[in-house]
N, C-alpha and C positions, 0 to 999 in steps of 0.2 A: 548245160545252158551256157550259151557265151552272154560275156559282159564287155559292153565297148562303154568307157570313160569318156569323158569330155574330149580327150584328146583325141582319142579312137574316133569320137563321131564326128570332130573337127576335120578330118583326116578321109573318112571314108563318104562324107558328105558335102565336097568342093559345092563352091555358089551355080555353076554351072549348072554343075547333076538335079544343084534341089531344084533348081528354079524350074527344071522339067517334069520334075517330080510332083511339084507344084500346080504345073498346065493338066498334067494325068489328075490329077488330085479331081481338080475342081471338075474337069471335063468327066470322071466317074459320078462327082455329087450331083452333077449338073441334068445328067442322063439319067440318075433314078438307080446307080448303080453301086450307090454307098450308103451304109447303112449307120446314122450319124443320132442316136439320142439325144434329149437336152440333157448337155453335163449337170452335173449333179455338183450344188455348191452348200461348203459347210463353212459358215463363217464365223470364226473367234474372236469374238469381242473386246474377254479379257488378254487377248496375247496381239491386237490388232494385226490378226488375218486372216485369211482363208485359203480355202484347202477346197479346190476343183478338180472330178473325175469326170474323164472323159472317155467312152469308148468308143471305137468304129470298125465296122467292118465290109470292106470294098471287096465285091463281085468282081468273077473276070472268068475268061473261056477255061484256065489251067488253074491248079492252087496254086501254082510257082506265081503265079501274077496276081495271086490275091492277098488281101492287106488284111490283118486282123490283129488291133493293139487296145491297150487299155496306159489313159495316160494321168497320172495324178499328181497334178501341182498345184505345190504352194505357194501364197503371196503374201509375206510378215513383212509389214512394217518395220518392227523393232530390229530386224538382223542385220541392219548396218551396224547398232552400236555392239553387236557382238562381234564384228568385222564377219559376219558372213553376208553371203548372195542374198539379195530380196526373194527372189526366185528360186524356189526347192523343187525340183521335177525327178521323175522317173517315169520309164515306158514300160511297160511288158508287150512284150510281142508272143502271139499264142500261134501255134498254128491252125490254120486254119481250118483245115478239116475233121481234126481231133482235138483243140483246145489246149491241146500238150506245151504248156512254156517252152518256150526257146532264146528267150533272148533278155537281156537286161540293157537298155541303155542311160546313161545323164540324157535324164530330159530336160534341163536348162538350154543346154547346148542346142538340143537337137529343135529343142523352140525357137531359140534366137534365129537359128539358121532356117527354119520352116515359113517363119513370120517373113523375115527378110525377102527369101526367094518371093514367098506369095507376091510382096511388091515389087522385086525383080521383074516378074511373068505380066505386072498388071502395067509396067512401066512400058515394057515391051511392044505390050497391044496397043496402050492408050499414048504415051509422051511421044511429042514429034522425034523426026531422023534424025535433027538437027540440033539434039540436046549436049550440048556442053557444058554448064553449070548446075549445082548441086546445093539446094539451101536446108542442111541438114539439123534440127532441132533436137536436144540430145545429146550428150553424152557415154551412155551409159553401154551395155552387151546390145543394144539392138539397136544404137546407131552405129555401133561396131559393122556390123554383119551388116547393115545396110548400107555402109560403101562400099561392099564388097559385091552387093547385090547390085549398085547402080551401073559400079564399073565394068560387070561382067553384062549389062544390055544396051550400054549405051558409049560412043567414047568421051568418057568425063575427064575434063581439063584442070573443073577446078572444084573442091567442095568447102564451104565456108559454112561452119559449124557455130552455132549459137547453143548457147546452157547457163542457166541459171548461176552454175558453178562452174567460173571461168578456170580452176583448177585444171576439171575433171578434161576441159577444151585443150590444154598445155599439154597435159597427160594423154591423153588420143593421140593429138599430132605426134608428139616427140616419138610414140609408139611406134606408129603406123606411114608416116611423112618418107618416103624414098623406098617404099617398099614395093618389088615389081608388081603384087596382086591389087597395091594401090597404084595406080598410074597418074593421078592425078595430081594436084598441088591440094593440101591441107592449108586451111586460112580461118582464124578466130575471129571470127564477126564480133563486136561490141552490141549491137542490138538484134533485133527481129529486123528492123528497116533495114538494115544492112546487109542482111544476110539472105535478103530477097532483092537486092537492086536489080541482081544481074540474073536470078536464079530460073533456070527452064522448068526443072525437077525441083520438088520440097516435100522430106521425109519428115511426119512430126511422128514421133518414138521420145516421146516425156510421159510423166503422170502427173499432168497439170489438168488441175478441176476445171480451168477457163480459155479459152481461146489463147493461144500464142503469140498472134500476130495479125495483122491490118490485113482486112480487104483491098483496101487502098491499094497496099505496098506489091501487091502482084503483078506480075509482069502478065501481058496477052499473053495465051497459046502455053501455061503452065499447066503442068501435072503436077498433083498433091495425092501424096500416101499416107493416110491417118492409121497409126497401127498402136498408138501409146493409150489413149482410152476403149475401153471394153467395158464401162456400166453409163446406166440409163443420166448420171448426175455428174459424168465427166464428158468435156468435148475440148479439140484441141485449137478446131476449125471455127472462125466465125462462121454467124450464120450468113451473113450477107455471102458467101465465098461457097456455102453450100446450095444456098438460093440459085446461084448463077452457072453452077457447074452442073455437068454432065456427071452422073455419079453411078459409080459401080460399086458392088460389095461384094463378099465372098457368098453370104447367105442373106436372102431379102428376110425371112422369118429368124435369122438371130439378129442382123441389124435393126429390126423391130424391135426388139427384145432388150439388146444391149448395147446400142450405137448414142451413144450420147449426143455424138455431133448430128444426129440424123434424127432420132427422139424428140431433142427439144424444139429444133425447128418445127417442126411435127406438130407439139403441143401448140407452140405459139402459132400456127396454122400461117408460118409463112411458105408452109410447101405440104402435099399429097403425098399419099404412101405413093401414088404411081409416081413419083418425081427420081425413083430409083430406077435407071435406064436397064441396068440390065446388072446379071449375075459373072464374076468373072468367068465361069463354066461353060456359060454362051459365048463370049468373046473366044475362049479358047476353040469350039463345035463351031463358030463361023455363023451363029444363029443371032445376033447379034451385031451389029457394026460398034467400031470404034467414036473418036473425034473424027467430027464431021468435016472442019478448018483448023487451019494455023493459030488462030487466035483465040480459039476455044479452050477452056476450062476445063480440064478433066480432072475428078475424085476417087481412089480407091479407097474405099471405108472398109476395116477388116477388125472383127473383135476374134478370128480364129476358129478354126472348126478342126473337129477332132479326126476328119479324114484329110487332113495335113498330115499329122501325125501319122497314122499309119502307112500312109504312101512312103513318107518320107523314111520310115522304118525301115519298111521291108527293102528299098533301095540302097542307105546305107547299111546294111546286110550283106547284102547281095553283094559290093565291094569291100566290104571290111572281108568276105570268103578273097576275096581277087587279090586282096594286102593282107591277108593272112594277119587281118587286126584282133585286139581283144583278149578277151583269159575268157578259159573254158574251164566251168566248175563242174562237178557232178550235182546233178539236184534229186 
């Protein structure tokens, strides 16, 4: 069994590769070609977390092209004050025609960087040519990996970072500030208002219960990536801003399910289930159009699906053999 670490999957998973990885992903789920259960969630009350298993498994003319993983993560509260990761992940990769384990990967890593791409690919199809600012929400591993996502589809000049915890904002920049994979200028916004004046793009990757920022403060002809809420009682978006956008999701039946931002409106019946334009999977098949005009409002709403994962798998795989990544155990 090979085992690729955080580092391994950093390494054998560049933002480019996922974010293709990504388009395949959604264009198999989209087609009828992925085989995606509802994950299965065990939530711990006394330890404030939960522990989510996901499997999938994607169809294709060869086994070399087919994906089949099982991915199980955790989400604790309490593990900052132990200095660990909120996030505990691992994938197992099986193969596919025999079931036989092969692979062990850090599924934190290979999430951050799944999540990302998916808004990479949706930026792609839906944000104008002409994007050069970045109104990014967040701090943490998935605002990380989504400057890394925006740089690599669009040429970003500048990204001006807003976080609850103006720290964690200091600590990004100084990290990441002059680095070639970052091309752009890093800028600590003081508010929400600010950090939209100029913004074309706006990633929100928090886990804030309430909307983030004004309708108002939006510039015409932005794209919004909601990727930080994934249950029915968090949303990051107002709703006036969901109202008015064109919206796309990964899956219309888990955005149902678990789109906060998409849910409540729902309830409070300022919008129809049909108010969801289309599935990223369509955009990718061409079944589907994008933004209509320049001035238009586009939403990608993403709570995650588990043939992210496995694409994403079997891909970096497929380069970790190329980089000769990883430690190989006997199992």
């Amino acid at each position: 069994m090979l085992i690729l670490n955080a580092a391994d999957v950093r390494q054998a998973l560049p933002m480019s590769l996922a974010i293709d990885a990504m388009k395949q992903a959604f264009a198999a789920f989209c087609d009828g070609n992925a085989l995606v259960p509802p994950r299965i969630s065990l939530p711990m009350a006394r330890h404030s977390g939960v522990t989510l298993i996901m499997p999938s498994f994607v169809d294709a003319a060869t086994t070399a092209e087919q994906s089949l993983a099982v991915k199980i993560v955790s989400l604790f509260n309490g593990n900052q004050a132990r200095r660990l990761a909120r996030i505990q992940a691992a994938i197992v990769v099986l193969e596919p025609d025999t079931g036989r384990p092969v692979a062990l990967l850090d599924g934190a890593m290979l999430t951050a960087i799944r999540t990302a791409a998916a808004s990479g690919a949706a930026t792609d199809l839906l944000a104008r040519r002409d994007c050069r600012t970045v109104a990014l929400f967040g701090a943490g591993v998935q605002a990380i990996t989504h400057l890394f996502a925006m740089c690599a589809v669009r040429p970003i000049e500048k990204i001006i970072i807003c976080s609850r915890t103006p720290s964690k904002v200091a600590a990004l920049i100084a990290e990441f500030a002059g680095r070639p994979a970052i091309p752009a200028e890093l800028i600590a916004a003081d508010s929400p208002r600010q950090a939209l004046a100029d913004a074309d793009i706006v990633c929100c990757t928090t886990t804030s219960q309430t909307p983030i920022f004004e309708d108002a403060d939006l510039k015409p002809g932005v794209h919004i990536n909601a990727v930080g809420s994934y249950t029915p009682q968090a949303r990051e978006v107002p709703p006036e801003t969901v109202c008015r956008a064109l919206v796309v999701v990964d899956s219309r039946h888990a955005a149902w399910e678990e789109a906060g931002d998409l849910i409540q409106p729902l309830q409070a019946e300022l919008i129809g289930r049909e108010h969801i334009h289309a599935e990223l999977g369509e955009l990718v098949l061409g079944r589907q159009t994008g933004r209509s005009d320049e001035r238009q409002v586009t939403l990608f709403k993403s709570v995650g699906l588990a043939v992210q994962d496995a694409v994403a798998a079997r891909v970096a795989l497929e380069n970790a053999a190329l980089l000769k990544l990883g430690q190989e155990v006997v199992w």
